[in-house]
C-alpha positions as CSV (number, residue, x, y, z in Angstrom):
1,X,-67.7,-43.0,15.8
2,X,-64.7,-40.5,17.0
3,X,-65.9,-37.4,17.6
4,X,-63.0,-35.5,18.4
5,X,-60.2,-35.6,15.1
6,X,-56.6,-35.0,16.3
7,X,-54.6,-33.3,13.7
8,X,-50.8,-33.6,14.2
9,X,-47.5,-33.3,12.6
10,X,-45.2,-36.4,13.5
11,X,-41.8,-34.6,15.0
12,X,-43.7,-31.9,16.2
13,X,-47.0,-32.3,18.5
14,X,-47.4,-36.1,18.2
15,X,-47.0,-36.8,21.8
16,X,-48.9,-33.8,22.7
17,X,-51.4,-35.3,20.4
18,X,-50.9,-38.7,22.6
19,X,-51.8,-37.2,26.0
20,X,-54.9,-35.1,24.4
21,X,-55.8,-38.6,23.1
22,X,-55.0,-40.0,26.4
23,X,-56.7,-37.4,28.4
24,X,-60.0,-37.5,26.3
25,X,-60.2,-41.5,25.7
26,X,-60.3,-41.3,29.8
27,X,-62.7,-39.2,30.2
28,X,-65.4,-39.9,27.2
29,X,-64.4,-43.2,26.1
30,X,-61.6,-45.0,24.0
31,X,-63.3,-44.3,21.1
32,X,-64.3,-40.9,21.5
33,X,-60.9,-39.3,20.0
34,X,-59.2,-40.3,16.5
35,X,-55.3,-40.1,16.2
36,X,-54.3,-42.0,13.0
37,X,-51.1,-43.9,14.5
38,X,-53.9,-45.2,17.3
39,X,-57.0,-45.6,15.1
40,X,-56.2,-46.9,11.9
41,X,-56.0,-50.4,12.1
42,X,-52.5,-52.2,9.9
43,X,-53.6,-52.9,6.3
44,X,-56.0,-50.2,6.4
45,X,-56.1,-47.8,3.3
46,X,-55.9,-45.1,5.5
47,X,-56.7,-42.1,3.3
48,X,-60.1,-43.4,3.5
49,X,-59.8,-43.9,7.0
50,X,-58.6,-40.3,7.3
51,X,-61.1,-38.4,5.5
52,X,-64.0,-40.5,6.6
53,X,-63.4,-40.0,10.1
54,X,-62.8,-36.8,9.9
55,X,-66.3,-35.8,8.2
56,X,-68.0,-37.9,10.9
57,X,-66.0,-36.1,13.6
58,X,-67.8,-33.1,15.6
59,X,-64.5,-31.0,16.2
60,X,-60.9,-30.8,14.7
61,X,-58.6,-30.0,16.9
62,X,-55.0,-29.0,15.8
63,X,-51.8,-29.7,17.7
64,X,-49.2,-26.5,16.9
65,X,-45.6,-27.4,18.0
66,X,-43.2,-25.2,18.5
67,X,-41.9,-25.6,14.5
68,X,-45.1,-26.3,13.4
69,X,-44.9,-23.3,11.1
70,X,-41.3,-24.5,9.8
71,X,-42.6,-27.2,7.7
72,X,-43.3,-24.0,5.0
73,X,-42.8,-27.1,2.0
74,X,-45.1,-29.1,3.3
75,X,-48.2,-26.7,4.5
76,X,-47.8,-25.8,0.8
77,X,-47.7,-29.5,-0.4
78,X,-51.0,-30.5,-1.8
79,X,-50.3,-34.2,-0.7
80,X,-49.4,-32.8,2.9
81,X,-51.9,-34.7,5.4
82,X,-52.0,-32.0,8.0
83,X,-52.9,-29.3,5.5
84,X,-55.3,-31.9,3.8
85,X,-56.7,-32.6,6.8
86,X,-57.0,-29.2,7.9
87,X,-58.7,-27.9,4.7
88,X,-61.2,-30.6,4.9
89,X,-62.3,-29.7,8.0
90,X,-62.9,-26.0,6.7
91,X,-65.0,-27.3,3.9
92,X,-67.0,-29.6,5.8
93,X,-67.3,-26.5,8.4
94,X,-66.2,-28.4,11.6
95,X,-65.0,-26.4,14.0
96,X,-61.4,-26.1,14.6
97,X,-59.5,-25.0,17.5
98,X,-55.8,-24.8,17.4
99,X,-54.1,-26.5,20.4
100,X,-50.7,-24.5,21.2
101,X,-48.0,-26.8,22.5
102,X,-45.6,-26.0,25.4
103,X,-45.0,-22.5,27.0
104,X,-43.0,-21.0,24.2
105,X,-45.2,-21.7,21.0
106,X,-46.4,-18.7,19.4
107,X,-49.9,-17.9,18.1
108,X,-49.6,-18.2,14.3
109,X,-49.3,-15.6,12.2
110,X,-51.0,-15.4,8.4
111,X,-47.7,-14.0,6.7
112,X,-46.3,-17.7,8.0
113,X,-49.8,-19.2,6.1
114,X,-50.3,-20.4,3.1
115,X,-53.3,-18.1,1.5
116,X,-55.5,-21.2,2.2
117,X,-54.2,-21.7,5.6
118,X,-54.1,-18.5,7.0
119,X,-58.1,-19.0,8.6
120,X,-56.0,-20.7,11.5
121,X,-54.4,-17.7,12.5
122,X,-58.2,-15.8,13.0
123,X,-59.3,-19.1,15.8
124,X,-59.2,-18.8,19.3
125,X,-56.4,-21.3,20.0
126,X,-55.5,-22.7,23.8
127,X,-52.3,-23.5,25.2
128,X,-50.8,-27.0,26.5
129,X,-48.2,-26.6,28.7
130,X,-46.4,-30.1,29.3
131,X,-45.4,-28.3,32.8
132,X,-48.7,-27.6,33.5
133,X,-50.3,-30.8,31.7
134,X,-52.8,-31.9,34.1
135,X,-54.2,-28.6,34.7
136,X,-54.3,-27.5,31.2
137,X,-55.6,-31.3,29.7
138,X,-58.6,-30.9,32.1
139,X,-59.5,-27.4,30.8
140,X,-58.8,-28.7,27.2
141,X,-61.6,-31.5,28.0
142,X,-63.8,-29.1,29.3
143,X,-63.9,-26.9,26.2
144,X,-64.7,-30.0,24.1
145,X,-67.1,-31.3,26.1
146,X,-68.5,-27.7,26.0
147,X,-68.0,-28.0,22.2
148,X,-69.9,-31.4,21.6
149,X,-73.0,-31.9,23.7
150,X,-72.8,-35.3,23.1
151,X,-70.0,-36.1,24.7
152,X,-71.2,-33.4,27.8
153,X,-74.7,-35.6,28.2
154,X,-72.4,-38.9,28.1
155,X,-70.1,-37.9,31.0
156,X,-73.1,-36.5,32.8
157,X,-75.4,-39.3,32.2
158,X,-76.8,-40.7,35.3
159,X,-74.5,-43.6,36.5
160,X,-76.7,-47.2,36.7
161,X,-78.7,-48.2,40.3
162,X,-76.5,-50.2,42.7
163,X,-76.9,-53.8,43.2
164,X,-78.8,-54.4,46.3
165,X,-76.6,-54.9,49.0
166,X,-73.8,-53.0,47.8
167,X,-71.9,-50.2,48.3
168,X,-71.8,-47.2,46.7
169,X,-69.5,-44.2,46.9
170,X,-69.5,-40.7,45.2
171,X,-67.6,-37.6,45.6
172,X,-67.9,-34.5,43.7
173,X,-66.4,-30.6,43.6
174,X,-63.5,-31.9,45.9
175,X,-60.1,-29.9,45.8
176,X,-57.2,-31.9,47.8
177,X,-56.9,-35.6,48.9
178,X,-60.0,-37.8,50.0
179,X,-59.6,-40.8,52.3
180,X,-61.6,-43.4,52.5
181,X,-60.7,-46.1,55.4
182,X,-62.0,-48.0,57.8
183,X,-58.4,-47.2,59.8
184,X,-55.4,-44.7,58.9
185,X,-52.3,-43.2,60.5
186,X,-51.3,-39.6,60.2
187,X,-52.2,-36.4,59.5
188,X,-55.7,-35.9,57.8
189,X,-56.3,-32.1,57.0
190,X,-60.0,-31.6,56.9
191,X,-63.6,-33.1,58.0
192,X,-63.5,-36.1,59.3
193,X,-66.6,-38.2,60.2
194,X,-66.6,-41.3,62.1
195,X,-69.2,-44.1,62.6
196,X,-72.2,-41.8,61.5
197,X,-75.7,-44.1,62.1
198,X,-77.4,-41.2,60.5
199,X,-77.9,-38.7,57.8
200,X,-74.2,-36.4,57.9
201,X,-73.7,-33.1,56.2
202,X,-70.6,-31.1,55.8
203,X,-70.4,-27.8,53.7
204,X,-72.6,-25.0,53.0
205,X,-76.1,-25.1,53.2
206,X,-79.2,-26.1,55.1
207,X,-80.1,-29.9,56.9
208,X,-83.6,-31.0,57.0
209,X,-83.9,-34.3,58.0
210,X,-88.1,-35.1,59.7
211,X,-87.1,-32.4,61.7
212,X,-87.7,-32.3,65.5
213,X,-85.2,-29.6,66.7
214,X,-85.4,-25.9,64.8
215,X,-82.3,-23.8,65.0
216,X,-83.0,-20.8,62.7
217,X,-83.0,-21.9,59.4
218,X,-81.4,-25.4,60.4
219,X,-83.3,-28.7,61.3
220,X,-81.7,-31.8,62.8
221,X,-83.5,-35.0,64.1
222,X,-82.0,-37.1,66.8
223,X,-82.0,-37.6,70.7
224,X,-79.7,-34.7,70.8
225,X,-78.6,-30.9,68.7
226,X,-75.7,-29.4,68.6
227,X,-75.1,-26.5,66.5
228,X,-71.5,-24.4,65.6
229,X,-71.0,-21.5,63.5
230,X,-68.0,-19.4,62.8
231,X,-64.7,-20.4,63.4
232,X,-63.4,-22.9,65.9
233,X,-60.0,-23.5,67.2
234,X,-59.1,-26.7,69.4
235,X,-61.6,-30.1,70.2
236,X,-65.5,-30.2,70.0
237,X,-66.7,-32.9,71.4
238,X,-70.5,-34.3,71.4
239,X,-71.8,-37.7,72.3
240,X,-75.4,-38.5,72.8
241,X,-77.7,-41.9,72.2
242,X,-75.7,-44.5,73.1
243,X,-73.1,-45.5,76.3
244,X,-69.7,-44.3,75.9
245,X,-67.4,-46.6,74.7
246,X,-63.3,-46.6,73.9
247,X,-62.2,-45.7,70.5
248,X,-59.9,-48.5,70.0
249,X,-63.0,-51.3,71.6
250,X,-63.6,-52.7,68.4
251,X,-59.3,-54.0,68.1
């Protein structure tokens, strides 16, 4: 079952519409998001599709372009699938969130509604800027995974136990590039951690780890302790437990 109902007009929004529907397939599943040119299979009567789907949907979302509000004929055509689509939604009180698209697109206005349209003008609407896409898609997915707890408890469902003798990796809350290498060239700009036999922490916050060596309100275990704080400028080196060796012995 979709629950996330893309409403579009093609000409105006539909490949907005495709990188919403790109953007949340990726992150909840391919299923997760209905756009009719994507999810209605050929030979499908697809007003049946359309309405059924959109009932069993948790959240309409609604992709303005920039002449969205040009199409006066057809907002006011009773046959119009965007205003059909639209007005179902209302009466099966999903929630609706207009979805602005590009930089320029105005919030709408109810003298540019018809009577039983203008509701859409009273929503909180958010803005997709194509310049900005990546930045603004991720906030978009946030708001309906915010929206529909479902979709928030499957992306935050705990991931499966590794396969004994595998290996496992996981990074969160990371801004910038991360690396992952057994050997690289060039600049790295950063934390970076080499051969570690033991546990290894790098941020904020305290270490405890069987402790043996009290420094404040940090523990360390280990033949050796070595604490920094504040600012550093230049080489800190530390070796302890185990003969020096080259860092190129193992070529």
């Amino acid at each position: 079952m979709a629950d996330v109902f893309i409403n579009y007009r093609t000409g105006d929004g539909n490949e907005t519409a495709a990188l919403i529907d790109n953007e949340l397939s990726n992150r909840f599943g391919k299923d997760r998001a209905f756009r009719a040119s994507k999810s209605i299979p050929p030979g499908t009567v697809y007003p049946d599709a359309l309405l059924t789907s959109l009932r069993r949907s948790a959240l309409l979302l609604v992709v303005i372009g920039a002449d969205w509000v040009n199409f006066q004929s057809r907002l006011r055509d009773p046959e119009d699938w965007v205003r059909k689509e639209i007005l179902e939604a209302f009466a099966c009180g999903l929630p609706v969130v207009p979805v602005l698209a590009g930089r320029t697109t105005e919030r709408l206005k109810k003298d540019d509604l018809p009577a039983d349209l203008t509701r859409l003008a009273e929503l909180q609407s958010v803005r997709l800027d194509t310049q900005n896409a990546e930045a603004d898609l991720k906030r978009l997915g946030d708001l309906v995974a915010e929206m529909v707890p479902e979709l928030h408890d499957l992306e935050h469902a705990d991931a499966p136990a590794p396969e004994p003798g595998s290996v496992s990796n996981s990074a969160g809350g990371i801004h910038g590039t991360a690396v992952q290498s057994r050997d690289f060239t060039g600049d790295v700009s950063g934390t970076v951690i080499k051969r570690p036999t033991g546990p290894v922490h790098s941020g904020n916050g305290n270490i405890y780890q069987n402790s043996r060596h009290v420094s404040g309100g940090r523990h360390y275990s280990g033949d050796g302790m070595t604490n920094f704080e504040g600012d550093h400028h230049g080489d800190i080196r530390h070796r302890f437990g185990e003969p020096g060796r080259r860092e190129d012995d193992e070529r």
